[in-house]
N, C-alpha and C positions, 0 to 999 in steps of 0.2 A: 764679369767677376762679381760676387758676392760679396757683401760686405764681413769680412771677417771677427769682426767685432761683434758683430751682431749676427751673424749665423751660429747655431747651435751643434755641439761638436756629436757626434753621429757614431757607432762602435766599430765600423769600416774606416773611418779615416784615419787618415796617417795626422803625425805632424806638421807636413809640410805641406798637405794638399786634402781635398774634399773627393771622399768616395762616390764615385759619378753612378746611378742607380739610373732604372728605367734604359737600359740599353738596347737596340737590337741584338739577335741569335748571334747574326754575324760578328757585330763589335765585339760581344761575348769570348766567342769562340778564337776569334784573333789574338790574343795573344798566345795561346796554344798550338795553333794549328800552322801561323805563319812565320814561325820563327822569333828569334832575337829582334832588336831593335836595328844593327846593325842590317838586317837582312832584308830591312822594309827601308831603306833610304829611299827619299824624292830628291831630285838631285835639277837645280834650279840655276842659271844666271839671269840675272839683271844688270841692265847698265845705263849709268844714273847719271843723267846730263844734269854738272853743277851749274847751270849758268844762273839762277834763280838763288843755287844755295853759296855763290861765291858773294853774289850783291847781298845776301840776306847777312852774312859773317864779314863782310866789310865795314857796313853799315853797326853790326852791335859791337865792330873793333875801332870804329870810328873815336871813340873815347877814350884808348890806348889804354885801356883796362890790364891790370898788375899780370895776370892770367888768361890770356887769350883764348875766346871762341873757336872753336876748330870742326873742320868739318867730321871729326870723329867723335865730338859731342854731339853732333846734329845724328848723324847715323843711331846712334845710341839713343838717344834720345826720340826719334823716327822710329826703333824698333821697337822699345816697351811703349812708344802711345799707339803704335798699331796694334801689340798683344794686349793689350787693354782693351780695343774697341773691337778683338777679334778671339775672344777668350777661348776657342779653342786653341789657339796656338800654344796658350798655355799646358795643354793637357799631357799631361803623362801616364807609360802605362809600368807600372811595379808591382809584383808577385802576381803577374796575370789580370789584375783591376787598372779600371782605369778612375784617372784620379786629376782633379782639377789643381792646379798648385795655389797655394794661397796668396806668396804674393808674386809679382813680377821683377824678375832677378835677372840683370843684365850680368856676365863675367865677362874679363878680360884680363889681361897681362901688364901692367906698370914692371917695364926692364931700369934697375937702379941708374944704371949706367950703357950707354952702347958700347961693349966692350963683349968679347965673347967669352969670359970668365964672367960678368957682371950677370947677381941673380937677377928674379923676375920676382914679383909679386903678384898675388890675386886679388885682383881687383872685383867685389861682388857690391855692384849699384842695385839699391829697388825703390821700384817707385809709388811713389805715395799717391794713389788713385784719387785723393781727396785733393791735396795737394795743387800748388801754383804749377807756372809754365814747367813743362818736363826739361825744355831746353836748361833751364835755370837750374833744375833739379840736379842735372847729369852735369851740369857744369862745375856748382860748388862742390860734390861731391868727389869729381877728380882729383879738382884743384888743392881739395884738404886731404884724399889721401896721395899723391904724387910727394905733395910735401915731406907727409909720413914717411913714407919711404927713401925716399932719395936726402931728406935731410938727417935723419934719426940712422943711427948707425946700430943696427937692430934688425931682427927678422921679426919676420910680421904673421900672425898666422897658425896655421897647420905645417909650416916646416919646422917649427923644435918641435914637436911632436915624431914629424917624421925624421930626424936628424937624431933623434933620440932611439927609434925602433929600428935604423937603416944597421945596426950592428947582430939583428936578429940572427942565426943561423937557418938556410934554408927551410929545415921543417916547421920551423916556428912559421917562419911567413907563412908556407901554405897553409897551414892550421889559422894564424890569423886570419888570411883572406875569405877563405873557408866559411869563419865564426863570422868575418863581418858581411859576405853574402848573403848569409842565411838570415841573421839580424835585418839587412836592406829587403831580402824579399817579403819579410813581416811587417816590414814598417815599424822597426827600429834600431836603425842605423843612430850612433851616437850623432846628437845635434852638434857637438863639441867640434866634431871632426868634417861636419857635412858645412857645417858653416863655411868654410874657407876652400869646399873641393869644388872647382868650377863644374864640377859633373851633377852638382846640384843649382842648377840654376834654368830658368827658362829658356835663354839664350845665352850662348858663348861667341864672344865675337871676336875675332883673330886678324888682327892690321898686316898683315903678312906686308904688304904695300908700303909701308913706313921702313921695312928694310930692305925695298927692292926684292923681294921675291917674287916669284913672277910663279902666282897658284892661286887659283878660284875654287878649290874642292878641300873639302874637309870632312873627313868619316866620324860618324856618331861613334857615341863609346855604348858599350852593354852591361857599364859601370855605370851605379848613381840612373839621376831621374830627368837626364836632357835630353829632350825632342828635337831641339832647334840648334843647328850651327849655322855662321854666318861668318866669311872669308871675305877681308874687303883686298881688294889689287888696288895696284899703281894707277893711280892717274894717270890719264894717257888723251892725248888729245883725239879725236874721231872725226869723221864727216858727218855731217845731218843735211840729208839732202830734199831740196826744196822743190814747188812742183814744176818750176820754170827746168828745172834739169842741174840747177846748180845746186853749188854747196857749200856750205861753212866748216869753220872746224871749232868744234867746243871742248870745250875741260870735261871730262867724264872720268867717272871711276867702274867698276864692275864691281859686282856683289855674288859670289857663289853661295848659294845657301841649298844647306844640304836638312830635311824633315824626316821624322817618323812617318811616312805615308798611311801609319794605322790611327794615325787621330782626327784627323779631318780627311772628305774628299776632295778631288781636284778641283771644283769647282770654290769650294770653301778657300784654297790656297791662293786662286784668282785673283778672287775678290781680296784677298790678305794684301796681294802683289800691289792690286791698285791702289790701296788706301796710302802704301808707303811709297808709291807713286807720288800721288794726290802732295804727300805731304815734303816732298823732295821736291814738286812745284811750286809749290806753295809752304816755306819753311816759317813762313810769317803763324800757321798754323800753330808752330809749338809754343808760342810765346801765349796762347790761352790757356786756363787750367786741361789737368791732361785729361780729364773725363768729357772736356768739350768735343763734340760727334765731329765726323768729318766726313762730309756731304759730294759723294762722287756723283762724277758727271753722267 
């Protein structure tokens, strides 16, 4: 990724992202030829043996810190420092271009309460490429909006917005949707509004696992400008089997992640896989600034 401060703003780009030029025929022609976004899903699991990243969160809980380390900051934090060091991942494609996002935008769901009336919030973290440890990053940033929310007795966001338009009559909405389609495929969707829609963000990551759901798959939307979803499951404990013929059992969680297969190829995804690998081994990694490389084997 490009230093946005210092990159020069270009008459193809949008707001939120750098019009990507010099393309192949092929890349060209994809987003016309091969459908929606929905219709190119890459459809991924992984499963992520904590044993590494339980001593690495015990170890910075050792000091019984106000706000606890969790391994859902680690995740989080393991996902925008591999879109950082894997900047396709960032890429999206909107009115048929493709387009690099500027910055790296984690979203997710802060629930007020576990209660099944209790709303949610949208939670949109991004990361400061210049910036200290990403873990530290993703951690204050929860910590100060969980508080917001769950303390503050207030809606947060893009829902007075939508709380105010939900009395529309049907024709209005579809004329609205209609008017803000067409707006989003020109690349001018109101920022007002895109701010708080997880459907503008790099990655969406969905703890399905924290209330017992038991689901590793999540469909892209063909709303807004996200490539990447990411479905974390239950913890569960596994066998890892050793070459003597025996086995252990370790704490693992699985990761469903579902991509646009039109932004990067398979090989590019791999290599994406390992690095968040790498850094699920090795969690000591996030604790350097986030633009520190990370050196696979």
């Amino acid at each position: 990724m490009k230093d946005s401060k210092t990159r020069k703003r270009r008459w193809r780009d949008r707001y939120d992202g750098y019009y990507l030029s010099g393309l192949d025929s092929m890349h060209v022609m994809m987003p016309y030829i091969m459908g929606s976004r929905t219709k190119n899903e890459a459809v991924m699991g992984e499963v992520i043996d904590l044993t590494e990243v339980d001593k690495y969160l015990a170890k910075k809980n050792a000091s019984n810190p106000e706000f606890k380390y969790t391994w859902f900051h680690l995740i989080a934090a393991a996902t925008a420092k591999t879109m950082l060091l894997r900047p396709k991942m960032n890429y999206f494609i909107a009115g048929g271009r493709f387009y690099e996002r500027k910055n790296i935008v984690i979203a997710f769901n802060v629930k007020r309460k576990f209660e099944d009336e209790s709303e949610e919030a949208m939670a949109k973290f991004i990361l400061d490429p210049d910036g200290g440890s990403p873990m530290e990053q993703v951690h204050d940033y929860v910590q100060k909006f969980v508080h917001k929310v769950r303390k503050e007795d207030k809606k947060v966001g893009i829902t007075n917005a939508m709380d105010t338009l939900k009395i529309l009559p049907r024709p209005a909405w579809r004329l609205l949707g209609w008017t803000l389609r067409k707006l989003e495929y020109y690349g001018h969707y109101p920022k007002g509004l895109a701010k708080d829609d997880p459907c503008y963000s790099s990655c969406y990551i969905t703890n399905l696992g924290s209330i017992q759901l038991h689901a590793d798959y999540h469909h892209l939307f063909d709303w807004g400008t996200i490539s990447f979803f990411m479905v974390i499951s239950e913890k569960k404990l596994r066998p890892y089997w050793k070459e003597d013929g025996t086995y252990e059992l370790r704490n693992t969680i699985k990761l469903g992640l579902t991509i646009d297969e039109r932004i990067a190829d398979g090989y590019y995804f791999a290599q994406t896989i390992k690095v968040l690998r790498k850094l699920f081994a090795h969690p000591e990694l996030l604790d350097l600034p986030a633009a520190t490389p990370v050196e696979l084997d």
